[in-house]
N, C-alpha and C positions, 0 to 999 in steps of 0.2 A: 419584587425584582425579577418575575419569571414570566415569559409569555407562553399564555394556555391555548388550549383550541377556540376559545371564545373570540379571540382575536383574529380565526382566520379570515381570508378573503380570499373566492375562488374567484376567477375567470379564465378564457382560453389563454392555452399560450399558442400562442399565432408564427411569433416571428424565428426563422434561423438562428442559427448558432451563431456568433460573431453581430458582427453590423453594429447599428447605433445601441440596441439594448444594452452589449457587452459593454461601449463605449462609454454609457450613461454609466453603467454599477463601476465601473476603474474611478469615472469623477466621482461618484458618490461615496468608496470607499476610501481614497484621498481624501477627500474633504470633512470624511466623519470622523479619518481621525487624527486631525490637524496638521497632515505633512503639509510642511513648508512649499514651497513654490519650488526653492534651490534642491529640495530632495527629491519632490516629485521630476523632477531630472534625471534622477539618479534608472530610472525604469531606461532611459537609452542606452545605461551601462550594461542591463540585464542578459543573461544569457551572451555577451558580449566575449570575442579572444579575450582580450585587456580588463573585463568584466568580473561581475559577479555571477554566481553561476544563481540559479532561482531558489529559492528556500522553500517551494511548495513542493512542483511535480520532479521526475527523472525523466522527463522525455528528453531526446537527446537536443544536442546541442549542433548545428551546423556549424560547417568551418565559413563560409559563405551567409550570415545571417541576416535578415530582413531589417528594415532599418529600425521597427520598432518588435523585438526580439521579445515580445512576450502574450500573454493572454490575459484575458480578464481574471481569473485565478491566483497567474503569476502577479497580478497587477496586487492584488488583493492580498497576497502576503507579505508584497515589500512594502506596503504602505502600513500593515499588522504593525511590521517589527521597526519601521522607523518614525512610529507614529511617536508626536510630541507628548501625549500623556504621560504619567509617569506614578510609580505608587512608591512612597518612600514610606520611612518607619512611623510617620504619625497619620497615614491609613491606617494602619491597625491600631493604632490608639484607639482609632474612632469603632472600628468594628471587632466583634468577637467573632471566631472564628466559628460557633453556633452560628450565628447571624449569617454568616458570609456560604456557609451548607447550606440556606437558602435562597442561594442564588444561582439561577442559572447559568449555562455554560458560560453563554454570549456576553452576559453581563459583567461575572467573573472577568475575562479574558480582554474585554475595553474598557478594565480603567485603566491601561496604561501597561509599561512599563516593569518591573521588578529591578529596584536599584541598588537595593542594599542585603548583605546578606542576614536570615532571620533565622531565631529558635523558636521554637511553641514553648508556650508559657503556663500552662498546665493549671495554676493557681489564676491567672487570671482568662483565662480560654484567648488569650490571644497571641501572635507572633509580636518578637519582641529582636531588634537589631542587635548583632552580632559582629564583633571582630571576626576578620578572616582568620586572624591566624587563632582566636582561641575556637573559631569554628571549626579549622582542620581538626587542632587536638584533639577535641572532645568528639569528634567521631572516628577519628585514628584510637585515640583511649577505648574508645566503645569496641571496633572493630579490633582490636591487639589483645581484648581482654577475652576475646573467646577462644577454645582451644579448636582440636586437628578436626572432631567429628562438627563441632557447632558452626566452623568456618566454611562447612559442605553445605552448611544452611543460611548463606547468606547470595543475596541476588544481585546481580551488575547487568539491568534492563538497559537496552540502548532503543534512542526512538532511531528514526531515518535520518534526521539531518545534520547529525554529527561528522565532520570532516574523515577524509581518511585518514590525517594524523592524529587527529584526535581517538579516535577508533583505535587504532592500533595501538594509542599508550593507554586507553582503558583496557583494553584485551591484555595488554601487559601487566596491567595493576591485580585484573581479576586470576590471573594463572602465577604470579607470583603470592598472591594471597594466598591458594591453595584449593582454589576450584576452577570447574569452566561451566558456573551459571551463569550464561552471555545470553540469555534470551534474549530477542530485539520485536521489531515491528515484524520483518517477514513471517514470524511464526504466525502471525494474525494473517498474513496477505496471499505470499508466494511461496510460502514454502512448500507448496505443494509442487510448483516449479521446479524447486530446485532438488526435489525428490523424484520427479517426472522427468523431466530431462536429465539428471546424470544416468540414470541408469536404462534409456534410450538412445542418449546419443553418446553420454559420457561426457557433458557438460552441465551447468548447473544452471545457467546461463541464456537467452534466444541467440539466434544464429545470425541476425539482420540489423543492417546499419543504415542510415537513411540513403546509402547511394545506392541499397538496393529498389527504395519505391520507386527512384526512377525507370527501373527497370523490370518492373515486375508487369504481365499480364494480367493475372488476377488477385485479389484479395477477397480471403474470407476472414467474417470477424464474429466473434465468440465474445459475451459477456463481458463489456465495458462500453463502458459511457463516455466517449470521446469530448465530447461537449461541457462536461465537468468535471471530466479528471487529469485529461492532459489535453487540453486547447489545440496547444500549439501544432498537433499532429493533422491537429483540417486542413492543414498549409498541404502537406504529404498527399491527404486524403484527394483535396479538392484536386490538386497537378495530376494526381493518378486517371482522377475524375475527366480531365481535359482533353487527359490523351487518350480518351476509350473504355481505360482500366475497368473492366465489375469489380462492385465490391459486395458480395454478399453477406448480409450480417443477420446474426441470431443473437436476438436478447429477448426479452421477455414482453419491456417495455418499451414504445415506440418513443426513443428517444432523440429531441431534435438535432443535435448535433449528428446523430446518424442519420439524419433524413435531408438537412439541407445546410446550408456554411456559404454566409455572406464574408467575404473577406476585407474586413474594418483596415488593412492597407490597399484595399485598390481605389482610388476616390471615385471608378465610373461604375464599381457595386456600390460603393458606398450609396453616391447618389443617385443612384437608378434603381437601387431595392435590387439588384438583380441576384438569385441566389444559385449554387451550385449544387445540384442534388449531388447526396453520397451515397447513398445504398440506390442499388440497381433489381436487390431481390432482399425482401426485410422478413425476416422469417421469426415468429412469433413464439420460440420454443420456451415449454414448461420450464419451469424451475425444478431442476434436477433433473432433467431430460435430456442434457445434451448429449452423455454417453449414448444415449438410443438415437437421438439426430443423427450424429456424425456415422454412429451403425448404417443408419440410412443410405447416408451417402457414399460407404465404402462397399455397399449390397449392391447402389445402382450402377459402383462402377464396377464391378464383378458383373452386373448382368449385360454392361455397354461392349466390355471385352471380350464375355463367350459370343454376343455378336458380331463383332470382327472377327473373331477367330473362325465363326463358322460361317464369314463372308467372304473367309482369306483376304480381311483386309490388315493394316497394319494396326497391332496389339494397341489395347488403350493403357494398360501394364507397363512399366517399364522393367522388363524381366532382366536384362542386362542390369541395371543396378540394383536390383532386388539381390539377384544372386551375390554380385559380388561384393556390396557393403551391407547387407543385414542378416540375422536372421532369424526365426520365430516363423516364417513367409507361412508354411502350412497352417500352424494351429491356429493362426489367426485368421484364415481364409477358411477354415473349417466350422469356425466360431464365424464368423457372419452369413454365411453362406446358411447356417443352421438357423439363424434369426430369424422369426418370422414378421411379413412386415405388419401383421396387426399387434404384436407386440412392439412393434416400434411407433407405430403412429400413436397405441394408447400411452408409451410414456414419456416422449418427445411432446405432443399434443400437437404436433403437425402430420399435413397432409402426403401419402405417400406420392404421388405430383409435386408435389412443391420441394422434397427432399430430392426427387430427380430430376428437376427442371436444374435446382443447383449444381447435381452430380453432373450433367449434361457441360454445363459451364467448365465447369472444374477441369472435365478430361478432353475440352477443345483449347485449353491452356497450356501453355509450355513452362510458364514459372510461377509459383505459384506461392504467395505468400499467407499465412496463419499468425493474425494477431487475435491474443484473446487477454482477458484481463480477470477480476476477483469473481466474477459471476461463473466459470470454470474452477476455480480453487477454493472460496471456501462454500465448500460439500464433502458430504460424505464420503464420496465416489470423487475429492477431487483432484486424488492422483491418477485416479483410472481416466476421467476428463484430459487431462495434459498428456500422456499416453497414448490418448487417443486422436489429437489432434494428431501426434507423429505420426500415429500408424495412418492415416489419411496422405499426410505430406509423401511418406516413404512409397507408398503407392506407385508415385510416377517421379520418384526421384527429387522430388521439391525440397531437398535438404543438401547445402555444399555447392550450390551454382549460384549466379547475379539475376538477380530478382525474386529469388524464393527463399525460406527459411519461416522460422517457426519465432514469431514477436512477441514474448512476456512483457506488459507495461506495467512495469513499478509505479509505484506511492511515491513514498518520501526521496526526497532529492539524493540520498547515498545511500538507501537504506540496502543497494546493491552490492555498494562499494563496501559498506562496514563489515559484510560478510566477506569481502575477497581479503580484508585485511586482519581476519581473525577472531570477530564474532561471531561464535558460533559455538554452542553447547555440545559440537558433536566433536569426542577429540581427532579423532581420523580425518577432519577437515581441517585439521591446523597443523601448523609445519611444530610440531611441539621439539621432536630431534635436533631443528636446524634451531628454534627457541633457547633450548638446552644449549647448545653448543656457542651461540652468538651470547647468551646472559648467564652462563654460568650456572644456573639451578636447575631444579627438576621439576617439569610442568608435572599438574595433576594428569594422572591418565582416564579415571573416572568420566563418564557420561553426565553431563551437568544437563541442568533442568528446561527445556525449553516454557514458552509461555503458559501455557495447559499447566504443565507439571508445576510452574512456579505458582499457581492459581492452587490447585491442590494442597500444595505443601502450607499456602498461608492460612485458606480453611481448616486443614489437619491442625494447627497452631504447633508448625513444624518451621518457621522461617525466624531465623535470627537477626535477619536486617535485608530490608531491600532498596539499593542506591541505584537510584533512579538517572541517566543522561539523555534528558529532553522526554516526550510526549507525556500523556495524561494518562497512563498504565489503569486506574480503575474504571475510566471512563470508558475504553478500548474493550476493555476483556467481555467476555459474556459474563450471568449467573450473579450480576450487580448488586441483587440485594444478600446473599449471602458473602458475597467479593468486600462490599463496605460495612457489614458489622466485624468481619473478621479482620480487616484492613485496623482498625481501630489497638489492635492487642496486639498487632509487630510492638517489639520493641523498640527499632530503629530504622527510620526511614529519612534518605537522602535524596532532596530532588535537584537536580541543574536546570534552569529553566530561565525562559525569557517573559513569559507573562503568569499571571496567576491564576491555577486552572484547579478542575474537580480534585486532581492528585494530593495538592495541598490542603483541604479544606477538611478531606475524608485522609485522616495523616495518623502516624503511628504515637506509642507512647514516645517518644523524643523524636523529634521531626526539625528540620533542617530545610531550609529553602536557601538555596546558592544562586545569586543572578548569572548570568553569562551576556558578555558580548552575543550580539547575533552576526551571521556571517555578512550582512549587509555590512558593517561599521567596520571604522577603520581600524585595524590591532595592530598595535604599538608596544612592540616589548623593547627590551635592553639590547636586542639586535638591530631593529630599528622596525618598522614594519613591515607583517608577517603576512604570508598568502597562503590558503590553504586549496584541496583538489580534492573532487569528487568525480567518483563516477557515476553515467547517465544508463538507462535502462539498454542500451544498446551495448555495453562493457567498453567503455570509450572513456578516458581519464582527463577531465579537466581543472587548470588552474583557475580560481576563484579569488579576485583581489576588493576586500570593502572598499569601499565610497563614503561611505556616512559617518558624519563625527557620533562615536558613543554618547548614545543617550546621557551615561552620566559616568560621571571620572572614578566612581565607587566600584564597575563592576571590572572584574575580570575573566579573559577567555576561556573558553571549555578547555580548552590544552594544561592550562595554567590551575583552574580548577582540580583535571586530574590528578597533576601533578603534586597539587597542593595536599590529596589525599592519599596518594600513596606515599609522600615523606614522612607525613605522619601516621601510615598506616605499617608499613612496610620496613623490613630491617635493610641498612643502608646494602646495596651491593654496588660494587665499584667501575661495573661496567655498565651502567643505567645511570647518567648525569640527567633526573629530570630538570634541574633549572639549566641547567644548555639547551636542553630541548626545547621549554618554553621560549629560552632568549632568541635560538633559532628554529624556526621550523625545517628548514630545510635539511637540519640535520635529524630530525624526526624521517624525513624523506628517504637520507640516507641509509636509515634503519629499516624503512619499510623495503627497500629495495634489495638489500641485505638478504635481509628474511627472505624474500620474493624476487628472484633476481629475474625468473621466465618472464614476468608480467609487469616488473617495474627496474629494470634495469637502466641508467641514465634517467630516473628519477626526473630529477630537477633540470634536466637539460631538457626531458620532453613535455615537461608540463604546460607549458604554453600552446604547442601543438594546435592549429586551427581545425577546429572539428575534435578536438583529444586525440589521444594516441589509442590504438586497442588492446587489448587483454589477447593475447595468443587463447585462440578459440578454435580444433581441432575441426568440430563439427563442421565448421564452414568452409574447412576445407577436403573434408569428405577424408576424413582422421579420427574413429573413432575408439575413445579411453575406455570402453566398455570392457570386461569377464573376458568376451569373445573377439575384441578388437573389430567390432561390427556394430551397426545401427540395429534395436532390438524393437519387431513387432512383438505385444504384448496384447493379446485376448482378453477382453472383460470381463472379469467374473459376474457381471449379473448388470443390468440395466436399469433396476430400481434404483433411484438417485438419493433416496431420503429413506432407509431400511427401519431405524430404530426410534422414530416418532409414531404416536399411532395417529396413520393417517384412513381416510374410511369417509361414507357418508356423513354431512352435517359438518365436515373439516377444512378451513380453507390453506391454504399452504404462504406462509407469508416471505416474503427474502426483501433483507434491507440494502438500501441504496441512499446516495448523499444527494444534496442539491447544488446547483449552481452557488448559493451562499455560504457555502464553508468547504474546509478543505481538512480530511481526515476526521479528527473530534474539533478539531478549530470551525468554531461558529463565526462568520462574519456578519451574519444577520438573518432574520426570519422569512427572507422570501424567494423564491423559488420561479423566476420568470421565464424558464421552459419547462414548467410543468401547471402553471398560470396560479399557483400558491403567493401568497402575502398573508405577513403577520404573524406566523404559526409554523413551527415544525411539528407539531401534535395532529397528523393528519393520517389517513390510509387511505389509498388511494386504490381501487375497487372496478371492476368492469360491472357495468350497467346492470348485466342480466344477475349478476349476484346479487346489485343493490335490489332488486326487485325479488328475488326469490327469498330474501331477505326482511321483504319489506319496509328497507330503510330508503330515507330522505337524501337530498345532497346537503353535506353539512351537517347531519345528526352526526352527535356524539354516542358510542362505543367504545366497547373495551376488548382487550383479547388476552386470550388464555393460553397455553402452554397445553399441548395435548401428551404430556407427556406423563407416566403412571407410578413417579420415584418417590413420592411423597413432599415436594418442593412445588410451594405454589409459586407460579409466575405468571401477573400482572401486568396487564399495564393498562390504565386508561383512559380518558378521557380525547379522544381520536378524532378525530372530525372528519368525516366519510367524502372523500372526492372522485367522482366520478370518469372514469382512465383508461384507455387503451391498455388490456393489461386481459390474459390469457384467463378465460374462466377459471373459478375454482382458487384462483391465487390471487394474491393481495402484496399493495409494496409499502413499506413507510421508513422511515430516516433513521441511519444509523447515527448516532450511536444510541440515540432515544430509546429502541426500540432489543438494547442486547440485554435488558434484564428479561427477556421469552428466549435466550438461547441458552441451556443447559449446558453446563461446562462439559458435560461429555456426549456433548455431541458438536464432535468433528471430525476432520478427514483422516480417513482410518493409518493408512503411515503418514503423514506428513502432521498431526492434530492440529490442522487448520479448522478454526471455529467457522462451523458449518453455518453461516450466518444468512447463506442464499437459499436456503427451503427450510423451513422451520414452522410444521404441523402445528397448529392452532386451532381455538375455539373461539367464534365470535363470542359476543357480551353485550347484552341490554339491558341496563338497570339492572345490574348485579345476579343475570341471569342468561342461561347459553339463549343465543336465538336461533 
């Protein structure tokens, strides 16, 4: 049931991002997994005012939307979650759940469905159907029977695509239980963001909405993959493209959606092949070199200004807002200004001309925007990276005016919104006082666990139970094979989920699978039907209404879910009606608004809002929450991107990346049509000259090593060697394949984002280095 590297199949990928390829995989995922004719309809409601909002990416949502409001991606997960398969309780009749650990993801994840709620059955190794209500019990019994220190040990993991009400009555259930272990997905993604930017601009947040790309002169772009991870932004890209825009972009890899974008709604590209190139300057930077890049480019604009200055022409600096909204200006003009640039070319691995041909760009701009995405955050250095993009923008004032600001692109469709609404292990990020005072109790004040820490605690065989809403938590983390023998000995593990993934398979002594509506379908409670709101990476709030009849009449909502566990977890308090709140969501709204009154005030009256409504965002109004009430330049401590691997001769440096076929750990299929892969996600993909110094084939199989000296071997292999555009010395292959080579402690030094983009390796041939 697994596909190995024997199955690969290379050839070029040839075509653009968009156009008929993209066209071709939305029919083929349709069609593979039996949507109906009537649902595959349902894609014109997508990202729609009156709509569903997408269940994959968080790119934003326009008020003004094109008529077919999605991408191949987004195509690709509503057809996941409204596909007709289905797995009810006499699937596991059939399989044991030994059996089913060896299967992989893809496989797992398309039979269908999850309809009924299940228990593991320990005596016979398999899941066994379950009443809802004696499935609350018995993990309310489980959860009530621990005491004050064991309840500090239990975990409340949230993925991205949980609603904002939803979100906030879990965040509720976790802080009246007696902890704030709310780790979610950001810790894997952006938290480095939201570490980066609060304490630069004093938001946690990017500054930019799409009515700024109409406006902006230039773009630079940092570490993402537009092309496979939010589509719908070529739309942005390509308009920017039309009217002049540069867009200069550094990533690693020459990836096509950064190189050209046929746009699959015009029918005169369609049928004329005709494409729109997007990168105007494609710059080739190291994996973990961008701190040394962007050095680069804040040296060449330091050298471009002492020459106007000593031409007495007019400053390239914008010393006027320098002075009056930041400060840090010196040590960090002391600190580049001290850089040398052969230390910057050797650890960027670009050219000092090609870092100033950019700067040159950058300081004949007037607005200037900064998108960058995980190829920036998870690193060692990747709160010093987000810092550093600011101190680039602050430069010449590119933060707080129309067209410029600083672009973090989120993952999961809320996984934004879940933190504005109270997940978050940090207590000083949550309104706990205005908590206290609206619900009567005393929130925990303790520091809860983020993702790292919760990974820790379950090796230590320190976790009392971890309840799981949505994603594939072992699949995601690094340090995989010590993550799933210790996974094994929780005592209690609760997952909410729509299909059946690794999380289930690798599951605790008492394990629980809860199905959930997905936000596609229609939810229908005792109010009548309910609509829930998410926010988009831009901090922009939208109403989300299902379309699709529920799969099947057995499951119910993640709200209703929650709800159902903190009745039974929870001692009753009078001002917390959770079955009102299921009946209405809107009155969940009203609570959120409550709590949040700056950001969600008129709740329900602005939910609809064409475009959303925004999150009151200081920075973009040149408002900064900071210590010193000022934008802060922040000096790098050191330009090494990857410190505590041993990197050295004979070492290639590897950093993972997904493919056009899946989205997050969700596998849609094995092949990979801009990057000219079929059949196989077992690949690594290698510049020429390495294959050759290497002595290796196209298509030989390899393995790789962990160059790391802790006593913990990691593995992995069986790899099939693809020959890549791709920076010597460094290698890329498929996340999540590829996270048992990352060492649970190695991440980003404040934010412990799993450093999953340079990660020091030893090739392997036949069970030997090469």
């Amino acid at each position: 049931m697994s596909k190995r590297a024997g199955n690969v199949k290379i050839g070029k990928a040839t075509m653009p991002a968009g156009g008929w390829g993209s066209l071709a995989k939305v029919s083929t995922a349709l069609l593979g997994q039996r949507v109906p004719i009537k649902d595959s309809r349902l894609l014109l409601k997508q990202n729609k005012p009156d709509g569903f909002a997408c269940v994959s990416c968080a790119w934003a949502k326009p008020a003004n939307p094109h008529p077919f409001e999605f991408c191949e991606s987004g195509a690709k997960a509503t057809a996941w979650e409204t596909t007709s398969k289905t797995i009810g309780a006499d699937f596991f009749d059939r399989h044991t759940v030994t059996e089913l650990e060896a299967w992989d993801d893809h496989t797992l994840e398309d039979q269908g469905r999850l309809t009924v709620p299940l228990r593991y059955d320990p005596g016979t190794d398999k899941y066994r159907e379950i009443g809802w209500d004696k499935a609350f019990a018995e993990i309310g019994a489980a959860l009530r029977s621990l005491d004050g220190e064991q309840r500090e040990q239990v975990v409340f993991y949230a993925s991205g695509r949980a609603s904002l009400e939803t979100s906030y009555m879990y965040q509720l259930l976790a802080r009246m239980y007696g902890n704030n272990n709310l780790p979610d997905s950001s810790n894997m993604c952006h938290e480095s963001t939201s570490v980066g930017l609060q304490k630069t601009l004093g938001v946690p947040v990017g500054t930019v909405v799409l009515q700024d790309f109409e406006q902006t002169d230039c773009i630079f772009f940092f570490g993402q993959n537009v092309g496979t991870n939010s589509p719908r932004m070529l739309h942005q890209l390509r308009e920017a493209r039309m009217r002049g825009v540069p867009i200069i972009t550094f990533n690693p890899l020459r990836e096509r959606g950064l190189v050209s974008f046929t746009n699959p709604q015009s029918p005169v590209e369609m049928l004329t092949g005709h494409e729109t190139p997007i990168s105007t300057q494609y710059l080739q930077v190291k994996p973990g070199g961008d701190t040394a890049a962007i050095m680069g480019l804040c040296k060449a604009i330091f050298a471009f200004d002492d020459a106007a200055l000593a031409a007495g022409e007019q400053r390239i600096l914008d010393l006027a807002f320098i002075q009056e909204h930041t400060h840090g200006f010196e040590d960090f003009e002391a600190a580049v200004r001290a850089c040398d640039w052969p230390a910057i070319e050797r650890e960027s691995g670009l050219a000092r001309a090609a870092l100033e041909l950019a700067a040159d760009v950058y300081c004949k701009s007037s607005a200037v925007m900064a998108i960058y995405g995980m190829g920036l955050t998870q690193h060692r250095e990747g709160v010093q990276n987000v810092t550093m993009v600011v101190n680039l923008l602050l430069l010449r004032g590119n933060i707080g005016k129309p067209g410029a600001g600083v672009c973090p692109v989120r993952g999961h469709s809320n996984v934004q919104g879940q933190r504005t609404v109270g997940i978050t292990e940090k207590p000083e990020l949550a309104p706990l006082d205005k908590l206290k005072e609206q619900y009567g109790f005393e929130p925990p004040r303790k520091t809860g666990m983020n993702t790292v820490e919760a990974c820790e605690a379950i090796l230590a065989g320190k976790l009392q139970a971890f309840i799981g809403l949505g994603g594939n938590f072992v699949r995601a983390v690094p340090e995989r094979t010590l993550m799933e023998a210790a996974w094994g000995e929780l005592p209690l593990t609760v997952q909410i989920a729509t299909k059946l993934n690794r999380n289930h398979v690798i599951h605790g002594k008492a394990s629980y699978i809860l199905p959930c509506l997905g936000r596609i379908e229609i939810d229908r409670q005792r109010g009548g039907e309910q609509d829930v709101t998410i926010e988009d990476s831009t901090g922009c709030m939208h109403g989300s209404r299902g379309r699709a009849e529920p799969v099947a009449a057995t499951l119910l909502s993640e709200p209703a879910i929650v709800a159902g566990i903190a009745k039974a977890t929870l001692d009753p308090n009078p001002r917390v009606d959770w079955d009102r709140w299921v009946a209405d969501y809107g009155l969940v709204r009203e609570a959120i608004a409550e709590t949040y009154p700056d950001i969600f005030h008129d709740f329900n009256a602005r939910m609809w809002t064409p475009g959303g409504f925004r999150r009151p965002l200081g920075a973009a109004h040149r408002v900064w929450k900071t210590d010193t009430g000022k934008a802060a330049f922040t000096a790098p401590s050191a330009l090494e991107g990857n410190p505590d691997l041993e990197g050295g001769p004979g070492k290639l440096r590897l950093f993972t990346v997904r493919s056009d076929g899946q989205f997050n750990t969700t596998i849609y299929n094995y092949d990979d049509h801009f990057r000219g892969v079929e059949g196989s996600r077992m690949v690594l993909f290698m510049a020429r000259a390495d294959m050759a110094k290497h002595a290796l084939a196209e298509g030989e199989l390899v393995g790789l090593r962990t160059a790391a000296d802790d006593g913990v071997e990691r593995r992995v292999g069986g790899l099939a060697v693809v020959p890549y555009d791709v920076p010597e010395g460094c290698i890329a292959g498929y996340y999540p394949e590829l996270n048992a080579l990352i060492p649970l402690w190695h991440h980003a030094k404040e934010s412990k984002v799993p450093a999953a983009k340079a990660i020091d390796v030893i090739l392997e041939r036949g069970g030997r280095p090469s």
